[in-house]
Each structure stands twice: as C-alpha cells, then as structure tokens.
N, C-alpha and C positions, 0 to 999 in steps of 0.2 A: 652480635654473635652470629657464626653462622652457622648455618641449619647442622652440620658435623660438630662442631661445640657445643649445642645445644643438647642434642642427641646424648653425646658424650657428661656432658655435666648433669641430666638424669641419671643415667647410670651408675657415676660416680658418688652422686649425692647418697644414693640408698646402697650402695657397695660399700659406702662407710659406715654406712648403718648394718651394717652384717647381713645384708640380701645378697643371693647366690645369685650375680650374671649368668642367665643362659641364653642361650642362640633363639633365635626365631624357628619356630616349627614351621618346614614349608607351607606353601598358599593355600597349596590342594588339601583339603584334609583327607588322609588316610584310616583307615579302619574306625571310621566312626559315620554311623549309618544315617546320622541324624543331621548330619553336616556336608555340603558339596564343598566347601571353601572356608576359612578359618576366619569369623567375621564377628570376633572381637577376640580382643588381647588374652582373656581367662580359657579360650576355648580347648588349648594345648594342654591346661591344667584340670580339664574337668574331672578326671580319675582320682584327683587330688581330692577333690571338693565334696566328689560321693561317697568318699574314705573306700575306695576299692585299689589304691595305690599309697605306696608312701612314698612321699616326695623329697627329693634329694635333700633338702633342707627347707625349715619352717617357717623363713622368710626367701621371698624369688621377686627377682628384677628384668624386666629385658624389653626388647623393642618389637614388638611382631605384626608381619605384614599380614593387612587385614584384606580382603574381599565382599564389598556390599552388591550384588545386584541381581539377587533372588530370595524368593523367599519375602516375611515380611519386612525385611529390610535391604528394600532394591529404589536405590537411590539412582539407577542407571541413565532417567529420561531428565532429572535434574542437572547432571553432570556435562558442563559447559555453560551451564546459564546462567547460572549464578556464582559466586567466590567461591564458596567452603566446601561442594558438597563434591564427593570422587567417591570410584571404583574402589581402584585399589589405594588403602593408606594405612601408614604405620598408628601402632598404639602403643604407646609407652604407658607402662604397669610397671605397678609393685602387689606382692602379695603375702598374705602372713594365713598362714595353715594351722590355724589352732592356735598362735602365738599372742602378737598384740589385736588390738580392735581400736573403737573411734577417737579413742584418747590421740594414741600416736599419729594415726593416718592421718588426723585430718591436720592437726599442728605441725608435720612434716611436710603435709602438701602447704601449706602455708608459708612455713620459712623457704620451700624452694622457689615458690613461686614471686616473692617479695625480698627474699633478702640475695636467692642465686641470681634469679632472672630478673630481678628488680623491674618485675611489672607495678606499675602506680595502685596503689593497696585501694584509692578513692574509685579505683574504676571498677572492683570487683565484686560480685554478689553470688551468695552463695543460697542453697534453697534445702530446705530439709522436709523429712515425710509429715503429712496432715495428719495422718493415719485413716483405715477403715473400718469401718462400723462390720462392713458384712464379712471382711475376713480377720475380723478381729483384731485385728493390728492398730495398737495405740499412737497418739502423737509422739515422735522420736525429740522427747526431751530431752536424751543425755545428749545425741549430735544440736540440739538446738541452745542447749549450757555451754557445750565446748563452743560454737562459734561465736555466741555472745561474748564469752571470755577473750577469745583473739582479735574483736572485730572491736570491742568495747561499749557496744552497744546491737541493739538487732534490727537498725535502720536498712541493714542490707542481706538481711537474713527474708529468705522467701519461703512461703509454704506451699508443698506441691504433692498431687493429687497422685492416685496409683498409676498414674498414664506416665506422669515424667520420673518420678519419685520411688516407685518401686521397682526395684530389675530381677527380670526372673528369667533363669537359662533358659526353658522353654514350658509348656505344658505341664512337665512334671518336673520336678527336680529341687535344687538348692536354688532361695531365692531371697531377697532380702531388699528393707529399705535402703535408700543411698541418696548422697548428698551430694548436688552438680556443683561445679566452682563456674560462674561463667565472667566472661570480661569484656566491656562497654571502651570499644574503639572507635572511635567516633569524633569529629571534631568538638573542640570546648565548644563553639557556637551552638552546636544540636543539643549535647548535653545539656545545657543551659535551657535550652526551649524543652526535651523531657530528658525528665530522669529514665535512666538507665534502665531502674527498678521494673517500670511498666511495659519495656521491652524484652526484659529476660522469656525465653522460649515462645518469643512473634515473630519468629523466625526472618530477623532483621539480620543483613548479611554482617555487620560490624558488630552486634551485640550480640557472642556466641558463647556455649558452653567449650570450654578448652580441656573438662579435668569432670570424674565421676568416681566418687568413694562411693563401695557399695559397699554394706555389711550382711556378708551372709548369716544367717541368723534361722533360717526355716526352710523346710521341705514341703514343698508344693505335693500331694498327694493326685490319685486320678480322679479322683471325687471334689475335687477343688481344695479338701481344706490343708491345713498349715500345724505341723508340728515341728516344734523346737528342735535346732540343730544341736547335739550333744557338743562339736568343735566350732565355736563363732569364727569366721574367715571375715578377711580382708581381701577385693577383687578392685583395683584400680585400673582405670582406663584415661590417658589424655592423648588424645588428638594431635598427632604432630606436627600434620600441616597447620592446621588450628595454632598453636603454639608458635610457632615460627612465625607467623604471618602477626601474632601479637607483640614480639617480644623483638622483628624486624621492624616494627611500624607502618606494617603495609595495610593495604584497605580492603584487599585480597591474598588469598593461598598461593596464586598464579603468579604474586607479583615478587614472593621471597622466591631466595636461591637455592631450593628442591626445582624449580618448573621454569624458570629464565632460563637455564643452559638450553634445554629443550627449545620454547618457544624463539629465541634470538637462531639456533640453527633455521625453524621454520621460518621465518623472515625474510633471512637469507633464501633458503629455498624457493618463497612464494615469490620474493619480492613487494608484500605485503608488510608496511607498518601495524605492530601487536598494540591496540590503544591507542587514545587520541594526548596528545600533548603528556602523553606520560603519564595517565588514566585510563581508569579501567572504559571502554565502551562497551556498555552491554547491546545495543542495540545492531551492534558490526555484526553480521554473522561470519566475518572474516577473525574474529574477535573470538567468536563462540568456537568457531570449527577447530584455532591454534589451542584454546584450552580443553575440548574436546579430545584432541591428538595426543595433546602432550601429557593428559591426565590416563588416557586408552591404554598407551604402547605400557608404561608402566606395568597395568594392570596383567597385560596380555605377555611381554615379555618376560617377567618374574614368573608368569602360571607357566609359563616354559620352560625356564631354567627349574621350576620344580617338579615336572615330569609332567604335566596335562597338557596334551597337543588339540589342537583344535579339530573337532570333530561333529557329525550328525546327534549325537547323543551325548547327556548329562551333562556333567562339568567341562566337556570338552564342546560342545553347541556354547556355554556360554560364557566361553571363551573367544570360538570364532565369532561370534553375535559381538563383544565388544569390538573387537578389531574392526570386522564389517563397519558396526557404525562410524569408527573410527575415518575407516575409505571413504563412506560417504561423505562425511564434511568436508574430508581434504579433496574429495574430488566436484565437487559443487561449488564449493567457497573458497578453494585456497589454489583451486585451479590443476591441480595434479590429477593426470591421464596414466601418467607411471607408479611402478612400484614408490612409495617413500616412506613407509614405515619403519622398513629395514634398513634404511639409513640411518635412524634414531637410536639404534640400538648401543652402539658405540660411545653414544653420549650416557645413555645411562649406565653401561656395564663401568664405563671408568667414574662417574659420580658415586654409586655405591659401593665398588669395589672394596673398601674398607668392613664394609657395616654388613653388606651382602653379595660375598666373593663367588655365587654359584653361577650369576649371571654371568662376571669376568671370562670365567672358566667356559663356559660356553656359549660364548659370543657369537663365533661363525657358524654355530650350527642353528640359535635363536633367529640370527639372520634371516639365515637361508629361510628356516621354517616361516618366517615373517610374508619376507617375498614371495615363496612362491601361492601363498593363500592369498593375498594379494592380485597377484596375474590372475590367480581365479575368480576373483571378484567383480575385478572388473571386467572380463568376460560377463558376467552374471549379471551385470548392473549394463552392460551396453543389451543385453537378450529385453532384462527390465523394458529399455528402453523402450527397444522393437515392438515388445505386449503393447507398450503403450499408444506405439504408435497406430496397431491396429485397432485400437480401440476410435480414437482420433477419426481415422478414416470411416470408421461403421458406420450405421443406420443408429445415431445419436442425437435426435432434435433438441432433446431438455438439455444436451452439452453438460451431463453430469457423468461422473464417474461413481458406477453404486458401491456401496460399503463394501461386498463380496470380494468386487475386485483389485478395491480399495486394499485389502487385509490379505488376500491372494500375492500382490507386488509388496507387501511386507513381511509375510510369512515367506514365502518362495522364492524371492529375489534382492529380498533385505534391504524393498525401500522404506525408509520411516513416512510417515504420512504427510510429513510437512514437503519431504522432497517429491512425493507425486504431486500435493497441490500444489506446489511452485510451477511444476513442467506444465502443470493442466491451467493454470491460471495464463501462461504465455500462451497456450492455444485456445483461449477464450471456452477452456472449462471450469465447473465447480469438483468440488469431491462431496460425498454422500460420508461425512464426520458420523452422525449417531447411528448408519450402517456399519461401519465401520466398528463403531466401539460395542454394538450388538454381536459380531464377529470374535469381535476379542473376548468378550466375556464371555461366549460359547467356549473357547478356547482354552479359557482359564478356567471355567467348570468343567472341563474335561479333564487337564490337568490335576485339578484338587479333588474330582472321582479317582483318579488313575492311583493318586497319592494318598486314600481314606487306607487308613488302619487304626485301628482305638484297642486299647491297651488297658485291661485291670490293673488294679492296683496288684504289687508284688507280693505275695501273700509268704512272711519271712516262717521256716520251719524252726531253723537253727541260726544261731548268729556266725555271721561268717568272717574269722580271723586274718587268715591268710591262706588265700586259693592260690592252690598248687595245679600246675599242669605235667603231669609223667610221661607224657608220650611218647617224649626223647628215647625213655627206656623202657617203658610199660605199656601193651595194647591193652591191658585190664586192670583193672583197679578197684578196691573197695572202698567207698568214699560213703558219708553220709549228704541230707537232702539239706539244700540253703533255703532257696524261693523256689517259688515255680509261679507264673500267671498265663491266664488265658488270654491269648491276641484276637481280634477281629481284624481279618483284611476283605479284599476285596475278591479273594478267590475262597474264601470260607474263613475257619478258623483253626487256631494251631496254640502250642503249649509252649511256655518257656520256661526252660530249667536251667536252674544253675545249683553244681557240685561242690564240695568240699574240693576233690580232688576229682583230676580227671584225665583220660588218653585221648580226649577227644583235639585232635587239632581245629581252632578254629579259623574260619578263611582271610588269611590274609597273605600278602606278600604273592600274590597271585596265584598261592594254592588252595584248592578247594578246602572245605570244610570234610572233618571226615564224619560217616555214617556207622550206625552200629545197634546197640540199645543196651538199657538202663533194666536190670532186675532190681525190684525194691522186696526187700523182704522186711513184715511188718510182722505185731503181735498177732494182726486181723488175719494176716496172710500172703502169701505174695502176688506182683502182676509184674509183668516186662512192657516195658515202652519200646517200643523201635525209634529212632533217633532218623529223620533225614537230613540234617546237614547240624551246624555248628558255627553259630556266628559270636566274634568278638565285638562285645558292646560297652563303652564304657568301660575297658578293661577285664571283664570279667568272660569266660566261656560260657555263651549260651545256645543250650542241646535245644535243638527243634524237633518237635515232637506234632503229630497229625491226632492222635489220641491219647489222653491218660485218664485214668480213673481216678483223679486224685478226690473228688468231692463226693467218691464213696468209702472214705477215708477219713478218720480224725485228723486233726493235730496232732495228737499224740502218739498217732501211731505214726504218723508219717515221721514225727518228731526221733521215732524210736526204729524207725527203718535202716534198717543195713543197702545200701545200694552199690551192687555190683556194677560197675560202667566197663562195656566191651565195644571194642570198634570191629570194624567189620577188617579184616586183616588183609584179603584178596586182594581188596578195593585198594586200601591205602601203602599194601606192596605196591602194585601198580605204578602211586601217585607217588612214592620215595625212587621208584626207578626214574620216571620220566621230569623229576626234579632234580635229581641229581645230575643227569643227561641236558640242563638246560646249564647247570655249571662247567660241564666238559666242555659242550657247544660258545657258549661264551668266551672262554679261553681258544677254543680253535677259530671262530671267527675274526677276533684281534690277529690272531699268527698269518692267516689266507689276507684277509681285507686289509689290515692295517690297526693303529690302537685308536682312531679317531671313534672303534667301535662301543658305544654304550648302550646300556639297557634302557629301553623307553617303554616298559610293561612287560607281564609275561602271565601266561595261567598254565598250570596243573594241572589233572584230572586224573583218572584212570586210563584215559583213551589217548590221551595226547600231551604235548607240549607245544605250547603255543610261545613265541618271544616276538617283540619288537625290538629293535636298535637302530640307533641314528648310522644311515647310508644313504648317498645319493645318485646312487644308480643300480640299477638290477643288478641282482647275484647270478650270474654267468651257471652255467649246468658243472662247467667244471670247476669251478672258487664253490659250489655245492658239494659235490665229489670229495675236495680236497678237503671238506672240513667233517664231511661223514669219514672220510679215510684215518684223520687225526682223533675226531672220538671215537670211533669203535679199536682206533689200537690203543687207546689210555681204557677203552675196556676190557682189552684182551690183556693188557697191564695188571687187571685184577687190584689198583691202588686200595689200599686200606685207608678208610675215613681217619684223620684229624680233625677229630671233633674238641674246641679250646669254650668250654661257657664263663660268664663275666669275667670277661678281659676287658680292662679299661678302657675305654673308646682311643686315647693318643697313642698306647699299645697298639693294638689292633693297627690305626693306620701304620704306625712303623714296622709293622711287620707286611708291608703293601696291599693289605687287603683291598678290594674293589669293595667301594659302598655305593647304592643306589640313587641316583637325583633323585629327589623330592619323598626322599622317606627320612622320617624321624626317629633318631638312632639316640638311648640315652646314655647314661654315664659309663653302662656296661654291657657287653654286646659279645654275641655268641658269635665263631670265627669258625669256620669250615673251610678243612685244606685237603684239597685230591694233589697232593704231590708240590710243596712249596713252592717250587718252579714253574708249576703250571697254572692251578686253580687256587687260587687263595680268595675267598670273598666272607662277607659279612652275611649273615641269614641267618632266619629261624626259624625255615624250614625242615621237613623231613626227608632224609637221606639214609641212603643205602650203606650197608658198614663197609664194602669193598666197590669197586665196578664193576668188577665183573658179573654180580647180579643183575646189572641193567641185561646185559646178554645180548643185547642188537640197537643198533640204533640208524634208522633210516628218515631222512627227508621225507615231507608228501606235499607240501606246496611253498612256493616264495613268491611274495607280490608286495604291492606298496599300500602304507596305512594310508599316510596322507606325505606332505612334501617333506623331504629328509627323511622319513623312516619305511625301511621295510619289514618285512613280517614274515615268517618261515612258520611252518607246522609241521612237527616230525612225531614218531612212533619209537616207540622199544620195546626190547623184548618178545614174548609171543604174538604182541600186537603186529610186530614188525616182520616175524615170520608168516605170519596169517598172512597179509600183504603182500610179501614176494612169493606167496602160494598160490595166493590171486591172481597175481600177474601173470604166474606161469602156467597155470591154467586157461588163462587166456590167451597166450603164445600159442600154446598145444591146439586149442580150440580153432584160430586163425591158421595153424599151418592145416589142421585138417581143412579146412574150409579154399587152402591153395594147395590140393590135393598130397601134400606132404611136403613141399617146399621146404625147404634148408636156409633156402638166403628168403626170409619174410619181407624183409625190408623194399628189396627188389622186385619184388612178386607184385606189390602192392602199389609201389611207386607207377608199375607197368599198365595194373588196373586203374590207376587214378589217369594217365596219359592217355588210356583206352575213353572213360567216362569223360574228360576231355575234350578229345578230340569229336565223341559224339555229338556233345553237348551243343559243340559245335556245328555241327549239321544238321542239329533240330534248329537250332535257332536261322540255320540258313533257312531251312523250310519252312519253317515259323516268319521270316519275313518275306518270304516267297507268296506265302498266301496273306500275307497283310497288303503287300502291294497290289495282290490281286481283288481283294475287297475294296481296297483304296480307288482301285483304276474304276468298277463295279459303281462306288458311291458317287465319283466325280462323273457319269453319265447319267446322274439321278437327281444332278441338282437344282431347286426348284427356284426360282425369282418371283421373291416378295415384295411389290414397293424398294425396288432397285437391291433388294438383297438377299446376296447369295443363300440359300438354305439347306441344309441337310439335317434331317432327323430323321434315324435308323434303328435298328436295331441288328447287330454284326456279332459276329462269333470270331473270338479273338480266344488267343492261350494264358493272360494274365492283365493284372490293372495295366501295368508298364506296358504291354502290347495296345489297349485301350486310349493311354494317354498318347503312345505314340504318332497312332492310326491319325488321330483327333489334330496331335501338332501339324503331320504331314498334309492332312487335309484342308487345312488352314492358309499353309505355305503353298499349296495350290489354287488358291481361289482372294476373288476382293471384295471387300465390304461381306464379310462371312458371317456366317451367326450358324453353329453347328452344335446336333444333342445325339450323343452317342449314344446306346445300352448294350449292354448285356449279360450274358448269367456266366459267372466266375465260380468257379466250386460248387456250385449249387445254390449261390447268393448273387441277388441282382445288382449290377456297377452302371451308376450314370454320370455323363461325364461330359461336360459344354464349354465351349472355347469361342470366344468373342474376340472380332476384330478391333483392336485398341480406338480407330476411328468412328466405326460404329459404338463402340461399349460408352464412348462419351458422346458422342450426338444424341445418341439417345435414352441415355441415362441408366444404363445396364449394367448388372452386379452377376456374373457367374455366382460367386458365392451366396447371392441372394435366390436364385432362379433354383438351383440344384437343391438347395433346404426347402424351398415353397413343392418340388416337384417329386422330391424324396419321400411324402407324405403319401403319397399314392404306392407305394410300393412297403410301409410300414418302415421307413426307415430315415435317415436325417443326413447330414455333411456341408457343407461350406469350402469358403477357397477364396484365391484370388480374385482382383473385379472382373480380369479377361478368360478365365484358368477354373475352373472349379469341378469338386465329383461329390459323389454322394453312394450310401451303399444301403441295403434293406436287408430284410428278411422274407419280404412276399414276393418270388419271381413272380407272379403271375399278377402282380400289379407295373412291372417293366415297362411292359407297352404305354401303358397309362402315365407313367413318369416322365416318357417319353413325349409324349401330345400334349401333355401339363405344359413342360420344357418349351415347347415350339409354341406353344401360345403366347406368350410373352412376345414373341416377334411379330404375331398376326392382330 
C-alpha cells in the first residue's frame, strides 16, 4: 500500500464506524497558552476533554500534523540518526467523547491492524497499565481481559510502569491509563535469537510502538492527586510514519514513500548515493544530513503554510533553529554552498496536496520564505567561520576550544557542536564538551526561571453549563461567579476568573484582551476587582485580575454573589475602530499591490494597528498613499456592518470570504462584510457598526518582518488626529526656526548643502594639520636595532584621524614599529601598527601589545597581528600605555 492508501484506509475504516472526519488543526497552535506547536493528535480536541466545548460529534477521526522539538518532548538532536524519530509527523486518531471505551477501541484497533493492514498478528505486542500504589490507580484488568480474549492468550501481553503506561496532557488536567500496540520488524533470524517481547520500549529501531489507546478516565489535580472523570474518553494516537514503514516492509521511516521523493531529488542534487547497496547507512554522515533535510523542510515548510514565519522569538526561533540545522548538514555533508531547501518545496506541496492543500496553495511564497532565510544563513555560518578562525590564530597552546565559546558558535551562529569539533579537529584542535554542556544548562535554567508560574488548584463556585460571551452586543453584563484561582508567576501573583457570562473579549486573533472590572455583590457585601487583560484558555474566558479578596469570603457567599462584569468602553472603542481599519486596509492593499496579498499576523490595541502580509518588496510612499486614500474614502462611505454569526463554514467560503492561514475555523463561523464587494472576511473580532466611526486613518511606519513579508503600523481616529497635530506643530516650529520660510523643504535642503559644504573644509583642515603632525613625527624617528620607531603622543580630531596618521606613518618608513596615543572626547585611544616583516621575525601581536599596554590607562582592546587599538578610562595613564607599548621593541 502506499503511504496515500494507507492514510486513506484509517480514515475510512472508523468513518464507517460513525467517526466524524475532520481536517488537521494547523501546526502552530493558536489560542492556547500552554502549547507552541500541536504535538499530539488529541491536542485540537482538548476543550472536548475538559467538557468546556461540545464537540461536533461523540466520535472524531482525522490525521493531524504533529510537531516534537520543545518542551519535554524534543526529539530534535535524534532526528537523522536513527529511523523513526522526526520533527514534524502525522498522528492518526480516533476519538470517542463520552461514547464507547476499551471494549471497542482496542478490538477496532486490532481488526485494522490485522485484518485491513494485514500486519503478521505473531509480530505484535501489546502492554497495559501495572498500576500505582501512590496514585492509587489499580492494575487495568478490564484492558488486560480484553487483550487476552483477542490475542488468545497473554504471552504477548506486557506490563508497564507510569512512565510508558499512563498519558497525561500535562501537569494538571485529564489523564488516564493506556495501552501501546507495538510491532517487531526484524528479520526471522533476530527474532529467533530474542523474542520480541524483551525488546518492546529498548528503544530498538525495528521493534517500535506504531498505535497508543489511552483511556481518559481521571483528572490530575494541582496537588498531584486523581479524581474520577464523570465522561470516560477514548484519545488514540498511531504514528504514521511508524505505520507505513511497517506495513511497506521497510527497516526505516526514510526508506517508505512519505521521504524517497525527497531524498532521490537530494541525490540528484548532491550527486551523493542515499545508503549502501540499498541499506540504511547509519554511519554516512551523507546519509544522516539527506534524512536530516528531508525530515526538516517538512517540518519548517508546513509551520509556513500555517502562518509561523521564522523568527528571533518563540515558535518562530524554532522554527528558523530547524531549518538552520537543516543548512548545516546540507552544507557540511551534502556539499551545498547555495540556497537548496527551497527547491524541496515543490516536492512536498504536490506529495500532499490531497491530504494538506495549504501548502499547494502557497508554494511560491513558502519558497521564497525558504530561500531567502537560507542566504542568511549561510552568511552567518561563513562570519561562524571567520570566529573561528580567530580563535585558530590566537594565543592558544592547549589547542582547545573552551565550552563558552564552544556554546557562543552554537547559540549565535547556529553551529551544532559536532560541526565546530569537526573544523577544530582539521586544525589540530579539541573542544571543551563538559564546558560546553555547563553552558547549556545555564541556559536552560534560565529558560525554565523565565517560564516558572505554578497554579492552585481551580477553586469551582458554581457549576458551569454553558459560557456565554455578549460582547458582540453587551459591554456589561450580569453574570454569576464559576472558578477563580490564585497564579504564582515570576513577576508576582495575579487571580483567575471565570464567568457565567461575560463582555470581556478575550486576546485572540491579534486583538487584545479587553480591560474593565467585575462588581461582586454578596450576602457579606460587595468588592470590585479591576480586570487587566482577558486571556482564552482552554476555551473558556479568563479575567485577570492583580487583586481580589476572594478568601475574605465564603463559599457561599460567593456562591450567592451577583457579578456585574463591565469593560472599560473607551479602550475597547479604540480597539473595534483600529480592527475594523485592519479589514478596510486588507482589502485596499489587494486592489494597490495585487491579490498575491495575504495576512501573515496582525494586533489590535487601543493605540494602533499592527498587520503583516506576504510582499516582497517595499511599499513605495505612494502604493502607501493610495491605500490610506481607498480606506478613509470606504470611511467617509460610513458602510454599515454585516455582521452574519454561524454560518456554516462551506457557506461562508461561497460567499468569498477571506480566511486566515494557519487559524483553526470549526463548523460555524461568524462572517463580517463592510460592503460585499469589498471586504468580506471571516473573524471574531470586534468591530465598529458603521465606518465611519473609525473617523481617520493614517499610516505611521512600513518595513520588513523577515523575507517575503512586510509590516505596516497605522492609527485612527483621534489617535490620528493627535498625529497630524504633531506634525504640524512641528512644520510651524521648523518654519519659525527658517525665519518664516514658505517653501521648508528648500530652506533646509540649502542648510544641509551649507553643513556640507563645511564639513568639507573642516576636514580639509583636519587633514592639513594631520600632515603636519605627520611631517613633525617622521623628523623624530628613533632607530632601535635596525628599527624604525616612533612612540608619541599626538592630538588628532577622532579614532579615524588616529588610525589614519598611524597608516600614513607606516607607508613612510621601513622595518617600522609605531605607538600612537591620544585623548579623544576626554578618553585615552592607543593605537600600534607593525611592519608585516618585522611583526613575523620577531613574533609580534598588535592585538597582544595594545591589551598588555591598555592596563596602564585602566582600559583593554585587541586587533589584528599588524593593526591594533585600545581605549581606557584614565587619560593620565596615556603616557604610560605609551612607554608600556614601545617596550616590547626595546
């Protein structure tokens, strides 16, 4: 079968079993705080799980692309060395919400596995929970009767501890025992010398878990312990690459047709045979760096077409962090000095094109994004080089490289530590390995301080049925109190509440969270909480709060409290103008630029609107112009909102609505139209009921995020007025300052020609009397044992004037040896330039002399062997730096 039949016949199998096909939720994960990346199959569904959603139906099916390589599950530095383990990779699931449990799952996962896939039933072993003593959880006898019954006995039945055997979403939450299916590929020879049995999770590359039934069954609390789930769930996960590579007969993931298209293009590219005689080589590192590549772009391509661009920060670092590694191998081992990642893409956009058509769709902008991160890299990894190579050159007898700088060329320039020791081993160096790893774990205990926050448990008031959001139509509301718990972060501590009902928008879709506060009226009496922001978590809106007095307070009163929730109204007018002016804008950019324009991020706030979209060249002042000129006349239009809520998602597109790459849209979806012809888009955001309440809208900057997208920031409304009030106060302030001038422009242009032209004549003078210092020096120069000398101290106008003096002096004289000083701003500059013949006869380091002679003047510097300066803090140790300097020649 191939990997598209395969795929296909999962789907189908439990599609006939009444499980609802749904699409993969892009890679990125969105509005969930707990998550950078979607990195297992159940992740999409967890609002399901915590009963704060109802889910479209009570059984669900689907394929979804996963991301491992943060977090504790970061497979990233495995990936290439061995068969199975990737970035990025599909999870095929099934899921039942309340419905069936282990009876069904695990006898369904069975006949698919043997009677669709007709994997050999002698090869397979399955393992169920021990149980634990200290969280109370017993031996899972009912999963260990059912497989007895399918298997016919429990020769192939394993017991496993709470490390393999029990799966828990995270810290807190829904979690439960589960049962792995795994399966012994291996030749009949190996088998024969051991069973199967004593290899399951020895992490043997042919003897792998393919399949994990997990039964939710309990709620992990904050205190560790385990209360019973009211709805038992079904959470399945199998491994697709895993699967294929079983069910193809290969010996590897790399070797089925998910990852051949790929690597047979690299071949071709490298001119490098993939394998020896048609076998895996693990020890090729031409071998590693094609599964490496081929397993990367994957990752990196797909986090594209879902909307995360590679960046300095978050989900967006590690994403450029895989690609990067990705350069590295191909540029080390597979010989590539050019872009070649972004030739790959085309191979993957039409391989999945069936299964996952966002990449198709935007191929040539993945591309480009691909390439030109690329060219920057390898810029970065040739600068690498150069680090390196001064190091190479320095004052280095032990011929090591220390962990510092070891973790420096891997943090800063994205070497992995294998490709410095490789370069330093040709140049007859070591590397400093447990420096190195001292480094990193500084590192990652900074990381994991940056990331402390600890969480009470949710302390529930009222049980909560169905949370309502009013905002659409209500900035106030009277709602009663659900939970609320106290957070510890790392900047202090703060309150989380969640309402019945509420106006509080919470931040997503690029717009802020709105601000406000919460009046509780109780039998005891009343208090107001101020509200600063409003985050969705888990589906639910939760008010963040800096203080409340809830634990001066029953239960019962709180139980019995009325709470008025009000938003702050100014603020979030504000944030419904300059949101609604990000859909005007979006439509007028398509009509000036072209439609290749899409949304690649945007934010909200009171103060601004922020947008990204894929362009790959600057926005001109006038393609600016023309698209301020087209939204403030759909402002001056006054259009009245079309506001359309759950409309069916195939609706909605046939009515041409614009939807966002890489957001997750379900069955019903709110539709916002400023005039069918112009703006039609999908969102659930807050918007103004006409336009002409936005009242102005003006640009204030456009520049580039990273390659293929630019970035505009514009204002509305008063904000925008205030702004061109600015401006022209400062016009007025400027023509007074060119005594009432009319034409500014001209005035100014005249004054810059003027400063110019001066500029000019200081520097004449300024080299007029360096020549004369110059001529001054060269009647002063001393012969030491055949060489030229001069050590001064000169009055020069800048370091540049210094280093010049120093070149010129040099280029006058033979076998030289020259130490400049002087006081620059009221800081001392030293500065020594050696004759290249001289600096090697007799073994002289500018850069060594100027750090040893800097010390006299409180200050340090380095440089080239023939070239060097240095700067201090003590003029009145100058002299002294000086005569330090010239002793090295004496």
């Amino acid at each position: 079968m191939t990997s598209h039949e395969i795929r296909k016949a999962f789907l189908d199998f439990f599609s006939s079993r009444e499980h609802l096909v749904v699409p993969s939720a892009p890679l990125v994960a969105k509005n969930d705080p707990t998550l950078m990346f979607y990195n297992s199959g159940m992740a999409q569904f967890k609002d399901y799980f915590l009963g704060n959603a109802t889910p479209p139906s009570k059984r669900i099916t689907d394929t979804q692309k996963c991301l491992r390589v943060n977090g504790k599950h970061n497979d990233l530095e495995e990936v290439g060395f061995d068969t199975y383990h990737h970035t990025m990779f599909e999870m095929l699931g099934n899921w039942s919400f309340g419905d069936y449990f282990k009876e069904q799952s695990l006898n369904w996962s069975w006949e698919l596995l043997t009677e669709v896939y007709k994997l050999p039933k002698d090869r397979i072993y399955v393992s169920v929970f021990e149980g634990n003593e200290a969280d109370g959880v017993p031996f899972d006898q009912e999963a260990f009767d059912i497989w007895k019954k399918i298997l016919g006995s429990d020769e192939r039945i394993i017991y496993g501890d709470k490390k393999d055997n029990f799966w828990e979403m995270g810290d807190v939450g829904p979690c439960g025992p589960c049962s792995e299916i795994h399966i012994d590929l291996r030749e009949q020879s190996e088998v024969d010398k051991i069973p199967g049995k004593e290899l399951v999770n020895a992490d043997h590359p042919q003897v792998v878990e393919i399949w994990n039934n997990v039964f939710m069954q309990f709620e992990r609390k904050a205190d560790g312990s385990l209360i019973a789930l009211e709805n038992k769930c079904i959470d399945t996960g199998m491994g697709f690459e895993r699967l294929c590579m079983a069910i193809q007969g290969k010996q590897s993931n790399y070797d089925t047709d998910l990852f051949q298209n790929t690597i047979q293009v690299l071949e071709e590219m490298s001119g490098l045979k993939y394998g020896v005689n048609g076998t895996l080589n693990s020890d090729s590192y031409s071998d590693v760096a094609m599964r490496v590549v081929a397993d990367h772009i994957r990752a990196v391509a797909f986090a594209i077409s879902d909307g995360q661009l590679p960046s300095n920060t978050g989900a967006g670092y590690v994403i450029r962090r895989i690609l990067r590694r990705a350069i590295r191998y191909g540029y080390s081992y597979l010989n590539f000095k050019e872009p070649f990642m972004c030739q790959l893409v085309p191979v993957l956009a039409k391989q999945f094109e069936d299964v996952f058509p966002e990449l198709k769709s935007q191929e040539e902008f993945v591309k480009k994004v691909i390439e030109e991160e690329e060219k920057s890299f390898l810029k970065t990894l040739e600068q690498g080089l150069k680090r390196l190579e001064t190091i190479f050159e320095g004052d280095n007898t032990k011929k090591v490289i220390d962990g510092k700088t070891v973790f420096e060329l891997s943090d800063t320039f994205g070497f992995p530590v294998d490709l410095t020791a490789l370069i330093a081993k040709e140049k007859g160096f070591d590397i400093d390995e447990a420096g190195f790893k001292t480094e990193l774990e500084k590192q990652k205990a900074r990381s994991r301080k940056d990331a402390t926050k600890e969480a009470a448990d949710w302390i529930t008031v009222n049980e909560l049925d169905n949370p309502q959001y009013v905002g659409y139509d209500n900035e106030e509301a009277i709602s009663g109190l659900v939970q609320y718990r106290k957070v510890k972060t790392k900047k202090g501590s703060e309150y989380q509440i969640i309402l019945e009902k509420t106006p509080f928008y919470a931040e997503m879709g690029g717009q802020v969270g709105d601000t406000g506060e919460l009046t509780l009226k109780t039998p005891k009496g009343s208090f107001t909480v101020a509200i600063s922001d409003c985050q969705l978590e888990a589906g639910l809106h939760v008010h963040i709060a800096k203080k409340a007095p809830f634990d001066d307070y029953s239960l019962e009163d709180l139980k019995a409290a009325e709470v008025t929730a009000k938003i702050d109204s100014d603020r979030h007018s504000n944030i419904k103008k300059n949101h609604t002016a990000t859909h005007l804008m979006l439509s007028a950019l398509k009509q000036v630029l072209g439609d290749h324009i899409v949304q690649r991020g945007s934010y909200q706030n009171d103060e601004l609107t922020r947008f990204d979209f894929s362009h790959f060249s600057k926005v001109t002042d006038e393609e600016l112009k023309q698209v301020e000129d087209i939204v403030n006349q759909k402002i001056r239009e006054n259009i009245t909102l079309d506001e359309r809520r759950n409309v069916p998602i195939d609706e909605a597109m046939k009515l041409g609505a614009t939807a966002t790459f890489g957001e997750k849209y379900g069955d019903f979806v709110r539709v916002i139209i400023f005039d069918p012809k112009y703006s039609l888009e999908l969102c659930g955001g807050s918007h103004v009921s006409s336009t002409g309440q936005i009242g102005l809208f003006k640009f204030t900057t456009e520049g580039s995020v990273s390659a293929g997208v630019r970035r505009v920031e514009a204002i509305t409304g008063i904000k925008a007025l205030e702004k061109m009030r600015e401006q022209e106060t400062a016009l007025n302030a400027l023509k007074e300052l060119l005594k009432g001038s009319t034409d500014v422009v001209t005035s100014v242009k005249t004054l810059l020609d003027e400063k110019s032209a001066l500029q000019k004549k200081v520097e004449g003078l300024e080299n007029e009397k360096l020549q004369g210092v110059k001529a001054t020096l060269l009647q002063k120069v001393e012969t030491i044992d055949g060489i030229q000398v001069i050590a001064a101290k000169v009055s020069v106008p800048n370091a540049d004037g210094l280093k010049q003096l120093a070149y010129d002096l040099k280029a006058k004289m033979e076998n030289s040896y020259i130490a400049l000083g002087a006081e620059i701003n009221g800081k001392p500059l030293l500065a020594v330039i050696i004759d290249e013949a001289l600096m090697k006869a007799k073994d002289l380091h500018a850069g060594k002399i100027v750090k040893e002679a800097a010390k006299e003047m409180r200050g340090g510097g380095g440089g080239q062997p023939h070239f060097a300066t240095a700067g201090g803090s003590d003029v009145g140790g100058l002299d002294k730096a000086i005569a330090k300097a010239k002793s090295f020649i004496q």
